[in-house]
N, C-alpha and C positions, 0 to 999 in steps of 0.2 A: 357719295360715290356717283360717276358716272354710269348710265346702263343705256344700249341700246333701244331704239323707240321707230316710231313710225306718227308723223306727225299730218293734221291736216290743219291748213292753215286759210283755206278759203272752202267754200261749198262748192261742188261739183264733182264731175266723173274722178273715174281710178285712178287717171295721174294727178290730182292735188293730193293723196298719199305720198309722204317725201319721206328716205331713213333721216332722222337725226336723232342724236345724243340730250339725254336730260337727266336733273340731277332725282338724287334719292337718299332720303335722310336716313340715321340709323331709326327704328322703330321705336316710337314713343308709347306711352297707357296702353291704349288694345289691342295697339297695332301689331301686326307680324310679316316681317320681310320675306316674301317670295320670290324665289327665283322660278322662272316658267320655266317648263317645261315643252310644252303647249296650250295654243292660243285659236280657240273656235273661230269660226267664220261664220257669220249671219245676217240675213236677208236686216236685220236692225241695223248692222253697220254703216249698209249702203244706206237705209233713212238719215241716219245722221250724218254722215258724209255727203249727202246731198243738201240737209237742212230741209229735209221734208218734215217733221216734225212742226218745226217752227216757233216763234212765240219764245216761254220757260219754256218746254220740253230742249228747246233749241240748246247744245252745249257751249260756252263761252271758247274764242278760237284766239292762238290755237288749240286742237282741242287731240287726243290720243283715243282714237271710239276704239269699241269691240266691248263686250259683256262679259264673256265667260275665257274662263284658260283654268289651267292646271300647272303644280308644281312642288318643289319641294319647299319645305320652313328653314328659312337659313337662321332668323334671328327675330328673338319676339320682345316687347315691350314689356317692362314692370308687371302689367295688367292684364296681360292676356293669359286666357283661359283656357282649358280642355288641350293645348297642342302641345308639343314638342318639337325641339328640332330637329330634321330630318322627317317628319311627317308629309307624305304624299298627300295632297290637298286637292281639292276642284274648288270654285265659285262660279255664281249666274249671276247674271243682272248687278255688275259693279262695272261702272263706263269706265275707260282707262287701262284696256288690256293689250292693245298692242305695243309691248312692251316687254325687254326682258325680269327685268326687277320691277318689283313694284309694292307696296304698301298697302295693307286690305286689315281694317277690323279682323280681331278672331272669330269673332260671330257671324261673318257672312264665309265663313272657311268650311268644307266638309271632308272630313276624314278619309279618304277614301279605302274601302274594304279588300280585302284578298279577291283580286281576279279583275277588280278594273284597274287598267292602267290611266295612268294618263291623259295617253293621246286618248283613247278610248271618252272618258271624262271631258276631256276639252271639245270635242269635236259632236257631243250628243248633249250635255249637260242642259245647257239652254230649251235645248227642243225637246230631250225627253220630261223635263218640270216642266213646261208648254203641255206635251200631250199628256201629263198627270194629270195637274191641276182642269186639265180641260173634262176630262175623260171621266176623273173619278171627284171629283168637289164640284165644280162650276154645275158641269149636267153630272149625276152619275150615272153611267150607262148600264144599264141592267143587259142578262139574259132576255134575249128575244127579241129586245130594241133594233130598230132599223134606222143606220144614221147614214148622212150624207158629208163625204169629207173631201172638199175641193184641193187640189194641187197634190192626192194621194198619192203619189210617184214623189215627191218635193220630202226634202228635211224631217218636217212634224211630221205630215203626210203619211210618210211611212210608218214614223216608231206608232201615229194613233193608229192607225189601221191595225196592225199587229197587237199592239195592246187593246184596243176595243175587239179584236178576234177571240182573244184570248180573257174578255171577261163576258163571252157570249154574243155579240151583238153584229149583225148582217151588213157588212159595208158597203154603201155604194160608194165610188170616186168618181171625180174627174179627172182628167187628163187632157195632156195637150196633143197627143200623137199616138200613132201604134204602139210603136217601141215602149211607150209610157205605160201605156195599157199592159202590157207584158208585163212589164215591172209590178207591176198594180195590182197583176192577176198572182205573181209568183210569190205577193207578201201577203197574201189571203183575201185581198177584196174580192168581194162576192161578187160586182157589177163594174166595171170598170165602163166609164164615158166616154168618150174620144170626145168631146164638148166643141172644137173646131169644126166639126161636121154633123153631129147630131144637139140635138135640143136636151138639156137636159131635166128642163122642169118636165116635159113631156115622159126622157123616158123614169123618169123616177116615179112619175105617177102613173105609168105602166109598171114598172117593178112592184109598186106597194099597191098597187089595185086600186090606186086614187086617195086615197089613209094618208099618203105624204108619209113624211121620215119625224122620228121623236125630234134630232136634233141636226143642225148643220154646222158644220165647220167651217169655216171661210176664214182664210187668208189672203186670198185673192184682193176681195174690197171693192172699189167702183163696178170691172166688168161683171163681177157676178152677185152682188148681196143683194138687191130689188129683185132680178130671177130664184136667188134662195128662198127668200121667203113664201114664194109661191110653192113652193117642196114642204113646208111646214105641215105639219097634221096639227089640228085643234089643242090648245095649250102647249104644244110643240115650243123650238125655242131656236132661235136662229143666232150664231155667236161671230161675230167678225173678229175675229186676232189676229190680223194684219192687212196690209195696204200694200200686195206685190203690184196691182194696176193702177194704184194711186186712192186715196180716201173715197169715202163713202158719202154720196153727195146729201143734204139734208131731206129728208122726207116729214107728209105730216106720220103721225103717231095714229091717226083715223086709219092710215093703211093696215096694222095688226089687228085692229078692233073686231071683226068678221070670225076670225080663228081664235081670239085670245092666245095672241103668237105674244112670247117675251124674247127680248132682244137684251144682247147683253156685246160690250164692246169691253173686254180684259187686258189688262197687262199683267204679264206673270211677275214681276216687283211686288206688284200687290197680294199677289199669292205667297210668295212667300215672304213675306215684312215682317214675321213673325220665328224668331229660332227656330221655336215648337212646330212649327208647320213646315218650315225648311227642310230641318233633318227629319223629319218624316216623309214630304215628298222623296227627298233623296234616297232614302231606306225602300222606299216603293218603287221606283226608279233602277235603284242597283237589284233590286232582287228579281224584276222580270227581264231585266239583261243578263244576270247571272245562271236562269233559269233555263235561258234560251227562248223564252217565249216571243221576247222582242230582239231580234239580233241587228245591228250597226255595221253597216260598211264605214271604215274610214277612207275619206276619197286620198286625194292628190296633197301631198306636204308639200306644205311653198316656205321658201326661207322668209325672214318676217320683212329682211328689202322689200319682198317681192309680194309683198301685199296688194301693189295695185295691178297683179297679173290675177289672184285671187279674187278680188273683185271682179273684174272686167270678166273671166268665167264663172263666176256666180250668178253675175246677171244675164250672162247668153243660155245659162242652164247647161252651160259645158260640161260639168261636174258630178261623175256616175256617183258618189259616196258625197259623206262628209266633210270637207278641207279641215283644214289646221294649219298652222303657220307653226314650224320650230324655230323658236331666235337661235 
């Protein structure tokens, strides 16, 4: 069958996003044919769509990016397991989502429970596994911990702040502006930065009496992860999970040595490679959304044409909520 798609055919800005048509086989062995529903928007897309990555990470072109969407099971393979037809699904971390049909293992599929929808699932899935696996496995943040989470107004930014509020722990952010600040302050940070005009390794070591913070969040990458690591406190742990300013330039390793700082550079694929860790991130996930504890704006629905309008306001940071693309 034919299904609608969104194609990139060379590396560069949001107009090499093109609509075209490509085919889609019936589902074979594990496979299960989804129809989306909705299709996340994320700061990954634009890596790959630029070919910042590079190297293997680099996708073979042309190439369909995006990570996460949601949908229903129209038609599943011999061999596939646990789903039915008609089953409301989510997945993260399977490249090849801008797209209306599409083909996914059963095992990278998650059920989705009474009370998330979809759009809901598509537009957070990605970044709330991000702020799990950050928050409660990679560091797990205790009551009382004091962490520092750059771009806290942003995507992850948000669901960790609210989820790290809500397992105790005192958040500083950064921000890029007032306005962000507001934002920052209204999702429970404790300390919100305006980083454009104040220092932030200064005031965090004002905040924490000079102690530094257990752990730091960085998405950011070049402008800010060398100034993180001076925010560390003694066996502290400084965690880069993305490149919004571009990669992180090499350092020697003698720099940690002083703090017994650990550095850690994650990809959430590698968090959940495993079912068993999957559908438990996702059970942990849906239940502090369901709680209320961490609540989601959905921003702006763009039809899936209009993906390269969605980019081009992703990266101006036009975007009050979440996006999603409905095909």
């Amino acid at each position: 069958m034919k299904t609608r798609a969104v194609l990139v055919r060379a590396f560069g800005g949001p107009d090499v996003l093109e609509p075209a048509e490509v085919d889609v086989a019936a589902p074979s062995g594990e496979q299960v044919l989804l129809r989306q529903l909705a299709i996340g928007v994320n700061f990954v897309d634009v890596y790959y769509r630029t070919g910042q990555f590079g190297g293997h990470d680099a996708p073979p072109l042309p190439a369909i990016v995006g990570v996460q969407g949601a949908g229903v099971v129209e038609a599943l393979g011999p061999d596939a397991r646990e789903l039915r037809v008609g089953d409301l699904v989510a997945y993260a971390g399977q490249p090849g989502a801008y797209v209306e049909h599409r083909l996914l293992p059963w095992h990278r599929l998650i059920r989705l429970p009474e009370g998330i929808s979809a759009e809901l699932a598509a537009a957070c899935f990605v970044r709330g596994l991000t702020a799990e696996y950050l928050l409660r496995r990679l560091y797990s943040v205790k009551p009382g911990d004091t962490i520092l989470i750059h771009a806290v107004a942003g995507g992850v930014g948000r669901i960790a702040c609210q989820w790290a509020k809500a397992l105790g722990a005192t958040v500083i952010g950064t921000v890029g502006s007032d306005e962000k600040a507001r934002i920052a302050a209204s999702i429970g940070c404790d300390h919100p930065i305006v980083y454009t005009r104040e220092d932030f390794v200064a005031r965090v070591a004002e905040i924490t009496n000079r102690r530094g913070v257990a752990v730091v969040y960085d998405s950011v990458g070049r402008d800010t992860f060398m100034k993180s690591l001076d925010c560390v406190r003694p066996k502290g742990m400084a965690i880069n999970f993305g490149t919004a300013s571009g990669q992180v330039e090499p350092f020697p390793l003698q720099r940690l040595l002083a703090r017994s700082i650990s550095v850690a550079r994650p990809t959430l694929v590698t968090w959940i490679a495993e079912r068993e860790e999957y559908v438990a991130a996702a059970d942990a996930l849906f239940g502090v959304l369901r709680s209320g504890a961490v609540k989601v704006e959905i921003g702006r629905r763009y039809a899936l044409r209009d993906a390269p309008k969605a980019h081009a306001d992703l990266e101006s940071r036009a975007i009050g909520g979440l996006p999603i693309l409905v095909p």
